[in-house]
C-alpha positions in Angstrom: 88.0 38.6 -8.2 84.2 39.8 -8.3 84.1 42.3 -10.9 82.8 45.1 -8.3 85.9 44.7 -6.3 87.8 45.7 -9.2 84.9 48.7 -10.2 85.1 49.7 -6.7 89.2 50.1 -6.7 89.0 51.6 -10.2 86.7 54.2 -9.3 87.8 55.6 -6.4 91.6 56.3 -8.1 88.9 58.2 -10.6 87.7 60.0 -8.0 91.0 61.0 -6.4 92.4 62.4 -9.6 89.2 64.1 -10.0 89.4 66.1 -6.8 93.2 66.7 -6.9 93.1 67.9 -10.5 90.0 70.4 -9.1 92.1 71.3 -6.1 95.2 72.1 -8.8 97.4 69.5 -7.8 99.3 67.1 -10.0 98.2 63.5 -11.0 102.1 62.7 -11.1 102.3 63.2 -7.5 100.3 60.0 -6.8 102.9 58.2 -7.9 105.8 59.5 -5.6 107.6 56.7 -3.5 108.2 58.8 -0.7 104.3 59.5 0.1 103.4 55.7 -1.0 106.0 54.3 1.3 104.7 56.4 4.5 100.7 55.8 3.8 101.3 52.1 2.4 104.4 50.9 4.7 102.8 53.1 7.9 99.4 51.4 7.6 100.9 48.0 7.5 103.4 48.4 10.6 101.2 50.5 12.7 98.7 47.9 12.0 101.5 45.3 12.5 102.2 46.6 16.1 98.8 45.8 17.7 99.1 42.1 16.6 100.6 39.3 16.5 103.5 37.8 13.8 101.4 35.3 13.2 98.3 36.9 13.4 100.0 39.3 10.8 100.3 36.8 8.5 97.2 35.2 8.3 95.7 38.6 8.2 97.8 39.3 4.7 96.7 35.9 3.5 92.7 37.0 4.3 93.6 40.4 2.6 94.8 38.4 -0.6 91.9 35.1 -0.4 89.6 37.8 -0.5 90.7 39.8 -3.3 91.0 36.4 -5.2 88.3 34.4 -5.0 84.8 35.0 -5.3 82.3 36.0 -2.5 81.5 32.9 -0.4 78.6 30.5 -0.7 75.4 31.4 1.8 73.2 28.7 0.8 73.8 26.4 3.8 74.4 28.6 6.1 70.9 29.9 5.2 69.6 26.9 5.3 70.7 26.7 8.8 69.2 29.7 10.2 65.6 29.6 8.2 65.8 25.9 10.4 66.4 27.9 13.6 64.1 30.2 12.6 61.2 27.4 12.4 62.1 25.3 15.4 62.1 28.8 17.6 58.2 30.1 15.8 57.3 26.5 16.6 58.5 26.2 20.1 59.8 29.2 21.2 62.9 31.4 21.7 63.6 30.3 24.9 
């Protein structure tokens, strides 16, 4: 996991308990199953209703490649486009 994934996650639950402890609320109420079921399950099946099972799936796998590995490799891909780029200032666009 890049290290700003987990910086990014990490301070955004900072800032939540920031502003509910401002707005008087209680940190402990995070951590009630009955709100975390209806934002966490309701995301996933409302989300699961405009797709595919199997488009589902891979979409779950995606969600958990990208919070595991690191960011992908650009070098060829750049390599590829600064070649474009010369072949259309030589000849063209079009």
């Amino acid at each position: 996991m890049d290290p700003i994934t987990l910086i990014g996650i990490v301070v955004a639950f900072v800032i939540v308990l920031v502003v509910l402890t401002i707005e008087g609320g209680s940190a402990a109420s995070l951590l009630l199953i009955p709100p975390l079921l209806l934002v966490f399950g309701g995301t996933l099946f409302i989300g699961a209703a405009g797709m595919s099972f199997g488009l589902l799936i891979a979409s779950l796998k995606a969600a958990g490649k990208a919070l595991v590995t690191g960011p992908p490799k650009y070098n060829r891909l750049m390599e590829t486009l600064v070649a474009c780029a010369k072949i259309a200032t030589r000849d063209g666009v079009l």
